[in-house]
C-alpha positions in Angstrom: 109.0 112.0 86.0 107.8 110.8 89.5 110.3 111.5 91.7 109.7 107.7 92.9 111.8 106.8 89.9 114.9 108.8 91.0 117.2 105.8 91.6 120.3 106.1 94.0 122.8 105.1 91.4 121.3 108.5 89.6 122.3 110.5 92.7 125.5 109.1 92.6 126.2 109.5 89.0 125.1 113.0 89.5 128.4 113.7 92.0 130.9 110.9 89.4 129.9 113.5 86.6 131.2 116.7 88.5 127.4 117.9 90.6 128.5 120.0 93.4 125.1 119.3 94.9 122.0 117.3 93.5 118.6 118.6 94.3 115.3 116.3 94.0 112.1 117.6 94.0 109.0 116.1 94.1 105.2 116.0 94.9 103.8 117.5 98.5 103.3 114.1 100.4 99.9 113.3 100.0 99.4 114.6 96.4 101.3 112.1 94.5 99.7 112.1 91.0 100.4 108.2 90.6 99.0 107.2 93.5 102.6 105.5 94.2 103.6 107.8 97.1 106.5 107.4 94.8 107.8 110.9 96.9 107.9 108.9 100.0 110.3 106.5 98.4 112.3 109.3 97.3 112.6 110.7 101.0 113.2 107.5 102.2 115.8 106.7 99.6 117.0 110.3 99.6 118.1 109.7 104.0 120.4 106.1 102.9 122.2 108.4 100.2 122.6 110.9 102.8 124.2 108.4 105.2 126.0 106.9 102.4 127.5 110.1 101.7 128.7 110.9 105.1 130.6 107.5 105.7 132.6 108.2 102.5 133.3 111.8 103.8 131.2 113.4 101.6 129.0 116.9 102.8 125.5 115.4 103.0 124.3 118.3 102.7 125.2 118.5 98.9 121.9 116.2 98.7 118.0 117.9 98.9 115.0 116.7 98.4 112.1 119.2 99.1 108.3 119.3 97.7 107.0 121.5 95.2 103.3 121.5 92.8 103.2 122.6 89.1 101.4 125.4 90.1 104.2 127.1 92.5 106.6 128.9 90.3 107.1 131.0 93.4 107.8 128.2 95.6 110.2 126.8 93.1 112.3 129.6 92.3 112.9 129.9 96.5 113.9 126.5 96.8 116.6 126.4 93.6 118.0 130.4 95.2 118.2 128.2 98.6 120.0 125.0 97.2 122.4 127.2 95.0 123.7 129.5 98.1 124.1 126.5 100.4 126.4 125.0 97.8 127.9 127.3 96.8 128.5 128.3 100.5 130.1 124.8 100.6 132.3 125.0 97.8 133.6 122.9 95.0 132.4 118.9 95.7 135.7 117.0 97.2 138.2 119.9 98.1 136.2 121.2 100.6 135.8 117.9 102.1 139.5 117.7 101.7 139.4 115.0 99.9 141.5 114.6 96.1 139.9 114.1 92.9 141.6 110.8 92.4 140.3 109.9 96.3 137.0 111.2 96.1 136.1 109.4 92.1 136.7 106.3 93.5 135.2 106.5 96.9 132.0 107.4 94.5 132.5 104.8 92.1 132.6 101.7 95.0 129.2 102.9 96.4 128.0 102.8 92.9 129.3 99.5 92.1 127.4 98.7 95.4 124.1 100.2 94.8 122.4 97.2 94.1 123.7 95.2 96.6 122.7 97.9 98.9 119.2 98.5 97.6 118.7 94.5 98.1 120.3 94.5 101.8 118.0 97.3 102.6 115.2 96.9 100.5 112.6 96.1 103.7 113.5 99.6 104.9 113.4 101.2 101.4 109.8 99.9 101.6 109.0 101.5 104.3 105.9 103.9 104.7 105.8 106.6 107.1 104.5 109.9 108.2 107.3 112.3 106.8 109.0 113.3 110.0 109.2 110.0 110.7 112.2 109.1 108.0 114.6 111.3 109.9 117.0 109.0 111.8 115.4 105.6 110.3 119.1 104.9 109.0 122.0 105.2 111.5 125.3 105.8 111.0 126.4 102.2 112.8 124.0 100.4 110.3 125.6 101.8 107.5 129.2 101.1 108.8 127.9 97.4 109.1 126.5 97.4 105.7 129.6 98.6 103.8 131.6 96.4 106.5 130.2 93.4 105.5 129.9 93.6 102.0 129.7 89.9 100.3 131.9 88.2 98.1 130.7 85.4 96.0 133.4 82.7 94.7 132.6 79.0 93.1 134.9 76.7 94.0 136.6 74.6 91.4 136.5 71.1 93.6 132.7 71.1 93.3 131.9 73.1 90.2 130.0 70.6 87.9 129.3 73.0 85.1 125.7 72.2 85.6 125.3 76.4 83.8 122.5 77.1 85.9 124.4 79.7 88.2 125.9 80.9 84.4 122.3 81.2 83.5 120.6 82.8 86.8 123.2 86.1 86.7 121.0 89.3 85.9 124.5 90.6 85.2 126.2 88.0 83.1 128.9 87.9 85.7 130.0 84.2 85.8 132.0 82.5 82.8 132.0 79.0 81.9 130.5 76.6 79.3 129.8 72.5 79.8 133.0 70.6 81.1 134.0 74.3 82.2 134.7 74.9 85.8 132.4 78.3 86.1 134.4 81.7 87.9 132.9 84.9 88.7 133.9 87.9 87.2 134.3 90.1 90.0 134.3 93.9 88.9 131.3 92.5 87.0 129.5 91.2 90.6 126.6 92.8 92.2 126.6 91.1 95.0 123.1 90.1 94.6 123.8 86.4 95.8 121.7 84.9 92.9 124.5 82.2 91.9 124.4 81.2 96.2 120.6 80.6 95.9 120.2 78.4 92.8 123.7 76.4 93.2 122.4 73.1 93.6 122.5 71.7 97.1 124.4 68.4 96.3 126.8 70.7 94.6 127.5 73.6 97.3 129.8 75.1 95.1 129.0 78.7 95.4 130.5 80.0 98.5 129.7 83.4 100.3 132.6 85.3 102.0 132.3 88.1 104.2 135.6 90.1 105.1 137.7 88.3 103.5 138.5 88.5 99.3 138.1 86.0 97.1 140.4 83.3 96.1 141.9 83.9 92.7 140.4 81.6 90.0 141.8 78.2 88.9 144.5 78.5 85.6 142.3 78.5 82.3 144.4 74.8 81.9 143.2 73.5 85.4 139.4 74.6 84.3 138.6 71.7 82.0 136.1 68.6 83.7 137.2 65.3 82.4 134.2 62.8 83.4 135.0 59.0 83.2 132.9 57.6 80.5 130.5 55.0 81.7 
């Protein structure tokens, strides 16, 4: 598999399943056999987890990505000695960061629920091509504060909610409930954060808001949901 195709919510469910330390590699630079420079993406990708990592207290170091051909056995066998002694020179994932199970599972599990939001607020970086050396720093740790910082939330108020469906209907992730003459409300835990419903809401309508650093609102009563429209 191209190591192109190594998604961060991979990475991440690598460390939910019990990974001390995750290890990716991939093509030299220059020799990708898709033509893709799907290993650039991976290095690229492979520096956000890194950061992402650290701002939840997590050892980025638990996280490699390194080059390696079909035809260097050698090669290989030196870089999985390498990875093994430096994790296991850091210990068991979460108590040497001194974090608990409990504390570190769901620090893990909200960057997962994030990834795509992430991977769409950064996706002009992620597309990024440069010389390798040049990845190093190209995420800092202030950007990453921001990004987690001001994280969206996505609420449809019930005043302007027509039931039109279209924002029902636009959701890659099925996250908004309603039906005709059904005030619509998003599913929360469900929400990627993708700000699909904000896009397509029609504009005489408005009634997807966008809040950022605050929560949002509970929904209306299932009662209080029902549209009566006057009959003409």
């Amino acid at each position: 598999m191209c190591a192109g195709r190594v998604d961060l919510s991979f990475i991440l469910r690598g460390f939910l399943s019990g990974a001390d330390g995750v290890c990716i590699i991939g093509c030299h630079p220059g020799e990708c056999n898709y033509v893709t420079q799907g290993n650039l993406h991976a290095l690229n990708m492979v520096h956000l987890c890194k950061r992402l990592l650290e701002h939840i207290g997590v050892n980025p170091e638990r996280l490699m990505i390194d080059w390696c051909s079909s035809s260097e056995g050698t090669r290989f066998a030196v870089l999985m000695r390498n990875f093994t002694e430096k994790i296991s020179e850091l210990g068991p994932l979460g108590a040497s960061e001194g974090l608990s199970s409990e504390e570190l599972r769901e620090r893990l599990e909200y960057l997962h629920k994030l990834v795509p939001y992430i991977k769409l607020a950064k996706r002009e970086k992620l597309s990024l091509r440069l010389k390798e050396e040049e990845y190093e720093g190209l995420y800092t740790k202030e950007e990453i504060e921001e990004l987690l910082r001001d994280v969206p939330a996505y609420y449809i108020d019930p005043e302007r909610c027509q039931a039109c469906g279209i924002c029902r209907r636009s959701c890659p992730v099925g996250a908004i409930e309603g039906d005709k003459n059904l005030i619509h409300v998003i599913d929360q835990e469900k929400c990627i954060k993708c700000g699909t419903c904000f896009e397509v809401c029609p504009p005489r309508f408005k009634a997807v808001k966008k809040l950022v650093g605050e929560p949002p609102p509970p929904p209306p009563p299932e009662e209080k949901r029902v549209i009566v429209r006057e009959r003409r």
